[in-house]
MIVO-722930 format. One record per residue (C-alpha): x, y, z. Coordinates in steps of 0.5 Angstrom, whole numbers, plus 500, padded with zeros to 3 digits. Each point is the difference from the previous one (the first is absolute). Example, Ala and Ser with C-alpha at 12.3 -4.5 7.8 and 13.67 -1.06 7.14 Angstrom:
BEGIN
525;491;516
502;507;498
***
This chain:
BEGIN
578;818;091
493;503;496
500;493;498
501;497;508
494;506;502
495;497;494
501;493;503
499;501;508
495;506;497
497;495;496
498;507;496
505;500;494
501;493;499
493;501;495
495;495;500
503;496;495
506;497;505
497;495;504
503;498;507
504;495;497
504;503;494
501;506;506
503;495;504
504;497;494
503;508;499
502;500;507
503;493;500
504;502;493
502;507;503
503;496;507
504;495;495
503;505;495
500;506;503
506;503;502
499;506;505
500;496;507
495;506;501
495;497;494
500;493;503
499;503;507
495;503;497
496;494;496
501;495;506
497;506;505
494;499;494
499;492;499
500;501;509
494;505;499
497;495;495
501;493;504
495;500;505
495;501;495
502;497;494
504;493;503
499;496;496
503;504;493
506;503;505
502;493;503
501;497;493
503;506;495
504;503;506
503;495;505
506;498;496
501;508;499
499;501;507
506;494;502
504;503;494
500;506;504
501;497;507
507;496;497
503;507;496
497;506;504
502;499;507
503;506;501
494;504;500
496;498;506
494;504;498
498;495;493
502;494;505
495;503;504
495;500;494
502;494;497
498;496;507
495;504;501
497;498;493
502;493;502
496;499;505
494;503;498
500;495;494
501;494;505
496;502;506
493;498;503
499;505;504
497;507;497
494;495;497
496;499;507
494;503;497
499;497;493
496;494;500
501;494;502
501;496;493
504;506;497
505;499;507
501;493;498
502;503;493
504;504;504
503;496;504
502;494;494
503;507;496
505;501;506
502;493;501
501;499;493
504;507;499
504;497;506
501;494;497
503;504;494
505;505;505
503;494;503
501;496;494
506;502;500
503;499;507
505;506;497
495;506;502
498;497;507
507;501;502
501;506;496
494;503;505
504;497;505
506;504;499
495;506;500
499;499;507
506;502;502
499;508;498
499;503;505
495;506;496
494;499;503
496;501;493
504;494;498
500;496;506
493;501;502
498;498;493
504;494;500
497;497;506
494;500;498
500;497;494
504;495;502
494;499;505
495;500;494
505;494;497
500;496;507
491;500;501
500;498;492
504;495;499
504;498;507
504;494;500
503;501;493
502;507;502
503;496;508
504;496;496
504;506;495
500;504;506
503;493;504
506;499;494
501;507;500
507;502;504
498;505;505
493;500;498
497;499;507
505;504;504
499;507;495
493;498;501
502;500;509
503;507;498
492;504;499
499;498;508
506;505;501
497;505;497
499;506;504
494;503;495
493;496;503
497;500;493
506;495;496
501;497;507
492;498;501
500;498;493
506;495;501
497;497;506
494;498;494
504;499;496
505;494;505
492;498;502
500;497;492
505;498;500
501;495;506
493;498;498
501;491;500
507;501;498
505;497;506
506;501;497
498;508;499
498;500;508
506;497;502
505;505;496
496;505;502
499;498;508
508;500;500
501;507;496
497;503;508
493;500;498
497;498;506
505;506;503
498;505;495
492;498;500
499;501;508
504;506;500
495;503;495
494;498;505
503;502;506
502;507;496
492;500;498
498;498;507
498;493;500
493;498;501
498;508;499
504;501;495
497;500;493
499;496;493
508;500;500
500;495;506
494;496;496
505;499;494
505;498;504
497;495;504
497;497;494
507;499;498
502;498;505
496;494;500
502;499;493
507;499;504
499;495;505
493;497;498
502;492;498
507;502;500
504;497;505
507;502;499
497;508;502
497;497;505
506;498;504
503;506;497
494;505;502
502;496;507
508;500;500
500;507;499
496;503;506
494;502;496
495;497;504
501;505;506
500;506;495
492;497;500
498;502;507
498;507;497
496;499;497
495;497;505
500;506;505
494;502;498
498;501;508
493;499;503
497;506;499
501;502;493
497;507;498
497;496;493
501;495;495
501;502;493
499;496;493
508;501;499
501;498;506
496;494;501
503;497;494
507;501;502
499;497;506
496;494;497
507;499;496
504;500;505
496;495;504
501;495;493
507;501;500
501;497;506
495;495;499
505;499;494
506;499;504
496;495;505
497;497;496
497;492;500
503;499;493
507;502;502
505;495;502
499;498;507
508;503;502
498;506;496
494;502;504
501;498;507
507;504;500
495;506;497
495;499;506
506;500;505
503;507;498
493;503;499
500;498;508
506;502;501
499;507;497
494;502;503
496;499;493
495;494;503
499;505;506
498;506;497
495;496;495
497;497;507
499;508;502
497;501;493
495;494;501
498;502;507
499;507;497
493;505;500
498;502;494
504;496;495
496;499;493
497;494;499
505;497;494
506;502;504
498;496;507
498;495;495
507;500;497
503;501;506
498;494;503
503;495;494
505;504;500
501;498;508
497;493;498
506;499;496
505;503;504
499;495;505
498;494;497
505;495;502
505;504;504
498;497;508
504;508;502
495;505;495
495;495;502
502;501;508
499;506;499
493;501;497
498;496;506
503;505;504
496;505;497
494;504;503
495;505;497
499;507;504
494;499;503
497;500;507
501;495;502
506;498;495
498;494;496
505;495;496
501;502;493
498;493;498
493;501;504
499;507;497
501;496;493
496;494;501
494;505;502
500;503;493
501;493;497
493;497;503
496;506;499
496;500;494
500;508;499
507;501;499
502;500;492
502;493;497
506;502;499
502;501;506
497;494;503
505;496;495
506;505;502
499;498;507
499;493;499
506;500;496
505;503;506
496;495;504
503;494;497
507;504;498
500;500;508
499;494;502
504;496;493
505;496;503
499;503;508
498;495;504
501;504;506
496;506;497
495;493;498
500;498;508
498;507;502
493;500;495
498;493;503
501;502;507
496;506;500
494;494;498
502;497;506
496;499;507
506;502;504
502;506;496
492;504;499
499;506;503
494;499;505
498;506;500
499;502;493
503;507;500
507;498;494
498;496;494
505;495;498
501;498;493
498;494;502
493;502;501
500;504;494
501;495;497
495;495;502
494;506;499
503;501;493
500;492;499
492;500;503
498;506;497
494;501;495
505;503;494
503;494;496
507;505;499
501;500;507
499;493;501
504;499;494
506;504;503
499;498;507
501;493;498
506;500;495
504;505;506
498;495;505
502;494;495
507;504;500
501;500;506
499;492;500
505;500;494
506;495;501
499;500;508
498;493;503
500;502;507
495;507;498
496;495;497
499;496;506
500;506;504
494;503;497
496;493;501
499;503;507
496;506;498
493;499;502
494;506;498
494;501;503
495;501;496
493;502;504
498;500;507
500;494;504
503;495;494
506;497;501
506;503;496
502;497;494
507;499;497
502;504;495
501;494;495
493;498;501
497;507;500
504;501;493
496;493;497
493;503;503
500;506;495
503;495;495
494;496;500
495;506;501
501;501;493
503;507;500
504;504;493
503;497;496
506;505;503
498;499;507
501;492;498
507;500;496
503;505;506
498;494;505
502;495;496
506;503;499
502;501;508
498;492;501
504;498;494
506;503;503
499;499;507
499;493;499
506;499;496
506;497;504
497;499;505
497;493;503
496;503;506
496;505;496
498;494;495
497;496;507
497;506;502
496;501;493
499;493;499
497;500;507
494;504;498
496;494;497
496;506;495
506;502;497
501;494;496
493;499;498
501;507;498
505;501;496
499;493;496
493;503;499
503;506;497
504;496;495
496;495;498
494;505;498
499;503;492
501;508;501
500;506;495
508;503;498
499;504;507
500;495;504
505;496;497
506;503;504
496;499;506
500;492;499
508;501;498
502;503;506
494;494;504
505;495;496
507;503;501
498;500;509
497;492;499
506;499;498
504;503;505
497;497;504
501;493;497
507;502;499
503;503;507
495;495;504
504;496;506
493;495;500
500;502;507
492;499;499
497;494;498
494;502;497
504;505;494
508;497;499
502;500;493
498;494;497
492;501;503
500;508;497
504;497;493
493;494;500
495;506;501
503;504;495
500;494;495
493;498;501
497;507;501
504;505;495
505;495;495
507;501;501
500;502;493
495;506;501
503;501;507
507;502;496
495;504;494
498;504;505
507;501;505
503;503;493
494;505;499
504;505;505
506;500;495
496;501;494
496;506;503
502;507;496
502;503;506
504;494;503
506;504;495
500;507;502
500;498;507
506;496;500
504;506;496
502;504;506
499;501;507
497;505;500
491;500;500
499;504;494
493;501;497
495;504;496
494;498;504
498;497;506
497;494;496
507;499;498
502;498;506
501;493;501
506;496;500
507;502;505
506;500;497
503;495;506
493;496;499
502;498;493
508;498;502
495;495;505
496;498;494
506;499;496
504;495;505
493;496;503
497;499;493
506;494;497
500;497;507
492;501;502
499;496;493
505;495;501
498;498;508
492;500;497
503;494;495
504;496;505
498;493;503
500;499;507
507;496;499
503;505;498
497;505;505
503;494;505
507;502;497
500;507;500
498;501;507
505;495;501
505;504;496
498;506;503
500;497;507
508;498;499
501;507;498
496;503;506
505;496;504
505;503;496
499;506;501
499;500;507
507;497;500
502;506;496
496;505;504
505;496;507
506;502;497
498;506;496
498;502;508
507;497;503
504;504;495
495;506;502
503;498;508
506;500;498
500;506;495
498;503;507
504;498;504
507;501;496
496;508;499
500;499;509
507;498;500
504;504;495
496;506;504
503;497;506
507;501;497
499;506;497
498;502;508
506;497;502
504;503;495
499;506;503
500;499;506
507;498;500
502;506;495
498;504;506
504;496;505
506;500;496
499;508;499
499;500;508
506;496;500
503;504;496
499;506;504
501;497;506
508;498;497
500;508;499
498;502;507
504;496;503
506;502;496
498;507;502
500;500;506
507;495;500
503;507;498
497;503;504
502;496;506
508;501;496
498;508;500
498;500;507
507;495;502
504;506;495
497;506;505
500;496;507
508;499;498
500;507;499
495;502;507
506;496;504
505;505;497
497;505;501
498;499;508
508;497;501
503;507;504
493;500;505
499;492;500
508;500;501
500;495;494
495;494;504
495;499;494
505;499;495
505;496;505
494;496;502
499;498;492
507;499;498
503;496;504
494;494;499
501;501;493
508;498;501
499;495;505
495;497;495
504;501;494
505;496;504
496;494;502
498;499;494
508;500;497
501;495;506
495;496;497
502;500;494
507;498;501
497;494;504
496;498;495
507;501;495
503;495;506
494;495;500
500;500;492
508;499;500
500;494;505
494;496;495
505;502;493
505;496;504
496;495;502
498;499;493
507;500;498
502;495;505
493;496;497
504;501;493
505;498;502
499;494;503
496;498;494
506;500;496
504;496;503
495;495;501
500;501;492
507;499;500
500;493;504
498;495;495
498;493;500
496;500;507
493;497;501
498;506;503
502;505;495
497;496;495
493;501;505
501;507;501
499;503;494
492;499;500
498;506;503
506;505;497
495;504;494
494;500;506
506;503;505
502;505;494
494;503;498
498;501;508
508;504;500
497;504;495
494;502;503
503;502;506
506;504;497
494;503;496
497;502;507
507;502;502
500;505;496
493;503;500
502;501;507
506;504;498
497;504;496
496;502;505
504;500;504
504;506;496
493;504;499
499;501;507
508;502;501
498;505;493
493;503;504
504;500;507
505;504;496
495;504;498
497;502;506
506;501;504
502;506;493
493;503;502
502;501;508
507;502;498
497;506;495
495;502;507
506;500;504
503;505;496
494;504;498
500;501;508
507;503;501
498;504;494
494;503;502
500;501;507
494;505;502
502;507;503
499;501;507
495;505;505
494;495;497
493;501;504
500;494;505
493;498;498
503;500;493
505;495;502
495;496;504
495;499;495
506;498;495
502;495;505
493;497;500
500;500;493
507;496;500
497;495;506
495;498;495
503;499;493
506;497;506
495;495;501
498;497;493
507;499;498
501;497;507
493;495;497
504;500;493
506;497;503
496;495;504
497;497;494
507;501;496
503;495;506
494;496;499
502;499;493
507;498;502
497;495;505
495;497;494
507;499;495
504;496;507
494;496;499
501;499;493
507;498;500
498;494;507
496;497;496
505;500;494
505;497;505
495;496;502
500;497;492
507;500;500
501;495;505
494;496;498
504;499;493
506;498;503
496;494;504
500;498;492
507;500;499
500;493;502
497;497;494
503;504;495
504;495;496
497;500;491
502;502;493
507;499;501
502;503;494
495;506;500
505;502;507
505;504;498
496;504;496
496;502;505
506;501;505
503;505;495
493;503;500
500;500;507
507;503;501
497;506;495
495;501;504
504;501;507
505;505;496
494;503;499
498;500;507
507;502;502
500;506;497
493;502;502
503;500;507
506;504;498
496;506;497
496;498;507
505;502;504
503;506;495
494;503;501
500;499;508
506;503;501
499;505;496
495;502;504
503;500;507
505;504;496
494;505;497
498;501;508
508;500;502
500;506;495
493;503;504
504;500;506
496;495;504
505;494;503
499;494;497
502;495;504
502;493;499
496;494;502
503;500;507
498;507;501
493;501;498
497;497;506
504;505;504
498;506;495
494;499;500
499;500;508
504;507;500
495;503;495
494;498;505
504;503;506
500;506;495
492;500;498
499;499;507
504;507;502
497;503;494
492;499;503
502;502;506
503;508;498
493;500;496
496;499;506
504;505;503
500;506;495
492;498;499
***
């Protein structure tokens, strides 16, 4: 211990130890030292000296301090020791005020300390064990040497972590910890190793980070809260930058929605501090992440249509359109709007939609462009601007037809009192300041952009340059200022415009071609030997000639193609023409423009090509250079071959138009079918309903008949049995009537089968007596006679069939009237009644009485229809018999048919005894009831003496009444 003191003292040691023998006595006593508490002292002392003695500690010690770290895991306080010395052996960070040159030293000593400790992968995955103790003077050590290793020497320590089982997921845990210290240090330590290592991203994504991060900023308060969300922004970045897979992963697992937050920053904000604006700043990048031009087009578009959908897009339109928002946040904010909206025609719609709050409201475009083309707002702005401009008009002819037309006669205000983006941008395009002009005339080249019919559309724009002067075109305005020799920036912005607006489109080129300055002009520009600066200006005058020459229809005589390809070899060389085409391509800033869509440059002076113009450049260049070298026979032939394709196309286009009518008209007639669908859904159900109505009140009527039978039994001791002798009666006489039918069509039925029998047998014995001429003739119509007795005997019985059904329902009702006849003599009424409550029963009866009267018509009525049925069956019966006559074929089939007959008349037989069985037994049942069945004689007599009754009957109730 005296020893330790003189060490950390530096008192006892004596002038004779140096440093270095001090550190090789304390590294001697941690590797031979057999007390715990010794070692854990020695290495408390190289501790000491290691952050300023690094260099001897990190060479004598280090394998010690491993060695301590594999055998001494027991005691959490040397662990925490032995880290601490670790780290500070390897690390940077405690030399921020050293001079440079001793910085690089150190820096070069911790790389190569690095390099040491990971040699041996052993001790990487021996730190990594350690990070599961749960003691933080262990775990929070750890994780920053850890991170110490990463910054030295990442990839290599990416890829022992990589192969290491669970290395990641005991990394993931430290984000769980609920001590901040170890859970900040962890998020560093994660944002190291994710740095340009996918594999990593991709674990670690899938181990629920996106989960844990953004409830770690929700927690620490979003945009306000601290250096913890700064941290946890930067990695997640890490995650989702150029990583497709968290990407889609980010957006699968609803994450996009938990971002809203984070923008609700309001329109008056109490102030905005540094860690503030930082935070937001990253948060606006990492959506730009998500949506970035660089991402699949799949991936980006799903990311904008949810960032819609949850209200993402709508919340940073509020923060655009906010007062008092620094000026790198809006000027975030607009890319980060111009790339939400790029390319998705619903996020575009919307941004259309959207207006600033002023009085009166503007469109946030206009408010926009207002910026752009004034030369008093930041640069940096003014590209921002520039750039959602075009994001809102990429691939949005709808959104491009809305900018033209605002240059449009029709459409200006005459009044003066809105600006249009239109006017906003012509000011910019004539303006004194080159950046205004440059940044108008490459909005209005967008606008252009892949859209002929805006193209032709904008040749109608006419200005007014002065008093009492007649307008000018747009197009001629544009070339006016071209020739009058303005900056070079001016020059390539309106250069640019009418290379694109020409582009495509025959009639722009005719409109051009008609000023007679514009040629002589632009052969002048080429043709003339001018300085680097100017070089540009003449590829640009080349590149628009050969537009010219290549979308040229000859419609003028005086400049068609073969005429401007002779002027261009006789004033300028083919040669030299090509030369100076190529100067576009081969200019430094030609490159960095064709990189991103996004206009980003240091300075104004940059500002030069756009990124669409250069993709132009591109695909006129090859073409441009062989039109320049064609004859005119092969012109002859192209335009031929361009002609027949025209035809095709118009062809095409026909049935691309037809199939379109068509398409719409099956749309109409499906819609109609499905309308019909409906409609007879409806009817069926209203059927249906209909059905149980009618079945309801089919019960009721039953309920009503039940109760009337009732009514009439009770009223019987007053009425002296009138109502109910009145009904009982007519249902036996009709019961009656329809026996008698039934007993005749029995008879008639009869008579035919012996009419068949005699047919029958005479056709037997006309079969039995051979040899005849006219036995021989006869048998021609047998099989055609058979087949119509057969018909007929099948009528026969359907007949009898429902003949025995009406006999069953007959029998039927008469049970139900029999049943009310005794229910009568069961439950008469008690005598002494009120006389009103007897007359208002008696008219209740009177009125049931009448619809059973109207029931028994129609069942009369019904009977007489079946009388009718049965004529017209007696009618066919003798038609068939007229036949007879020619029945005389198939020989040899005829006595099998006869048989078949004679089992069918059996059959008839004894559907007629069943018929009389159940007759009889029915005058029997009435018999039993005490009701004189008489014979047929009797019946007409009978049926007298029961209308003599009724009469009497009628006339005791006039008299009681």
């Amino acid at each position: 211990m005296n020893f330790l003191r003189g060490v950390m003292g530096g008192q006892s040691a004596g002038p004779q130890h140096t440093e270095a023998e001090t550190i090789q006595k304390l590294c001697d006593r941690v590797a031979s030292s057999t007390l715990l508490d010794d070692r854990r002292n020695a290495v408390r002392a190289l501790k000491s000296l290691s952050k300023k003695y690094r260099l001897e500690v990190g060479i004598q010690a280090m394998e010690h301090l491993i060695h301590v770290l594999q055998t001494d895991r027991s005691d959490s306080e040397i662990i925490g020791y032995a880290l601490d010395t670790l780290y500070n052996i390897i690390s940077n960070d405690e030399e921020e005020e050293v001079e440079e040159n001793s910085t690089r030293q150190s820096e070069d000593l911790g790389s190569q300390f690095t390099e040491i400790f990971i040699k041996q992968q052993e001790n990487v995955t021996l730190l990594l064990s350690l990070l599961e103790e749960f003691d933080f003077h262990v775990r929070w050590p750890g994780v920053k040497l850890l991170t110490s290793l990463l910054k030295q020497l990442g990839p290599q320590v990416q890829q022992i972590i990589l192969v290491s089982p669970m290395g990641v997921s005991r990394l993931m845990d430290l984000l769980a910890d609920s001590r901040e210290v170890i859970r900040n240090d962890g998020v560093l330590l994660l944002q190291a190793l994710t740095r340009s290592n996918g594999a990593i991203q991709k674990i670690v994504a899938f181990e629920n980070a996106f989960e844990r991060l953004l409830d770690i900023i929700t927690e620490e308060g979003n945009s306000d809260g601290g250096i913890v969300v700064e941290d946890c922004l930067i990695l997640l970045q890490n995650l989702l930058k150029n990583n497709n897979s968290n990407q889609n992963f980010f957006k699968e697992g609803s994450y996009i929605q938990r971002m809203k937050p984070w923008f609700e920053v309001g329109d008056e904000n109490s102030g905005w501090s540094a860690q503030k604006v930082t935070n937001l700043h990253l948060m606006l990048q990492l959506v730009r992440v998500l949506v970035s031009p660089n991402n699949p087009p799949g991936a980006t578009s799903s990311c904008q249509k949810a960032m819609f959908q949850c209200g993402l897009l709508q919340q940073l339109c509020t923060i655009l359109m906010a007062t008092g928002v620094p000026a790198d946040i809006l000027t975030e904010t607009i890319k980060t709007v111009s790339e939400v909206i790029r390319g998705c025609q619903v996020n575009q719609d919307y941004f259309a939609s959207v207006n600033a709050p002023s009085n009166p409201p503007r469109p946030a475009i206009v408010v926009l462009l207002m910026s752009m083309v004034n030369e008093r707002q930041p640069f940096v702005l003014r590209c921002a601007v520039l750039y959602c401009f075009q994001c809102f008009l990429y691939k949005n002819q709808k959104g491009q037809g809305e900018i033209v037309s605002t240059l449009l006669p029709s459409t200006i205000d005459a009044t003066g009192n809105t600006v249009s983006a239109g006017q906003l941008l012509c000011g910019g395009l004539f303006s004194t300041d080159s950046l205004s002009n440059w940044c108008a005339a490459v909005a209005l080249a967008h606008a252009l952009q892949e859209n002929a019919t805006q193209k032709e559309q904008l040749l109608r724009v006419q200005l007014a340059t002065s008093i009492g002067n007649p307008p000018v075109s747009l197009l001629q305005q544009c070339t006016n200022i071209l020739s009058q020799g303005s900056k070079i920036q001016t020059r390539v912005g309106l250069l640019m415009l009418l290379c694109t607006w020409l582009s495509n489109c025959p009639i722009a080129v005719t409109h051009f071609l008609h000023n007679s300055a514009n040629v002589p002009f632009l052969t002048g520009q080429i043709a003339e030997n001018l300085g680097e600066e100017e070089q540009l200006v003449q590829g640009l005058c080349a590149l628009l000639l050969g537009i010219s020459i290549y979308f040229n229809d000859n419609s003028l005589e005086t400049y068609m193609k073969e005429k401007l390809k002779q002027l261009i070899e006789k004033r300028i060389g083919k040669e030299n023409f090509i030369e100076k085409l190529g100067f576009i391509s081969k200019h430094e800033l030609y490159s960095r423009a064709s990189q991103k869509p996004q206009p980003n440059f240091p300075s104004p002076e940059y500002m030069i090509f756009d990124h669409e113009f250069t993709k132009l450049v591109k695909e006129l260049e090859g073409v441009i250079t062989k039109a320049i070298y064609k004859s005119s026979e092969e012109d002859k032939k192209e335009e031929e071959v361009k002609k027949t394709l025209e035809q095709h196309d118009s062809i095409v286009t026909h049935y691309k138009n037809m199939i379109r009518e068509q398409d719409l008209q099956l749309e109409e007639l499906k819609q109609q079918i499905s309308t019909l669908k409906c409609q007879n859904e409806q009817l069926q159900t209203a059927v249906t309903q209909q059905v149980s109505q009618i079945q309801q009140h089919k019960d009721q009527y039953n309920l009503l008949k039940v109760q009337l039978g009732k009514d009439s039994q009770h009223q019987g001791p007053y009425t002296d049995g009138a109502q109910m002798n009145g009904v009982q009666p007519e249902e036996i006489s009709r019961l009656r009537e329809e026996i008698e039918e039934l007993k005749s069509n029995r008879e008639l039925l009869q008579s035919q089968l012996a009419e068949k029998d005699s047919l029958i047998e005479n056709l037997k014995s006309s079969q039995l007596s051979p040899g005849t001429n006219e036995q021989s003739s006869a048998t021609a119509g047998d099989s055609e006679q058979i087949a119509e007795l057969k018909q007929e005997l099948a009528t026969l019985k359907s007949q009898l069939n429902s003949q025995s059904v009406e006999i069953t329902k007959l029998q039927t009702e008469k049970q139900e009237l029999l049943q009310k006849t005794e229910a009568f003599a069961k439950s008469a009424p008690v005598p002494g009644e009120s006389e009103t409550v007897i007359a208002t029963k008696t008219t209740d009866v009177e009125g049931r009485l009448s619809a059973l009267l109207q029931e028994t018509k129609e069942l009369k009525n019904e009977i007489k229809a079946l009388s009718e049925e049965r004529t017209a069956i007696k009618e066919q019966l003798d038609s068939s018999n007229s036949t007879i006559a020619i029945l005389q074929n198939e020989k040899n089939k005829l006595e099998v048919d006869i048989t078949d007959s004679k089992k069918e008349q059996d059959d008839l037989l004894v559907l007629l005894a069943d018929q009389d069985q159940k007759i009889f037994s029915l005058k029997n049942k009435l018999k039993e009831l005490g009701h004189p069945v008489e014979e047929e004689d009797e019946l007409e007599s009978g049926d007298q003496d029961d209308e003599d009754d009724e009469d009497e009957d009628d006339g005791k109730e006039q008299g009681h009444i």
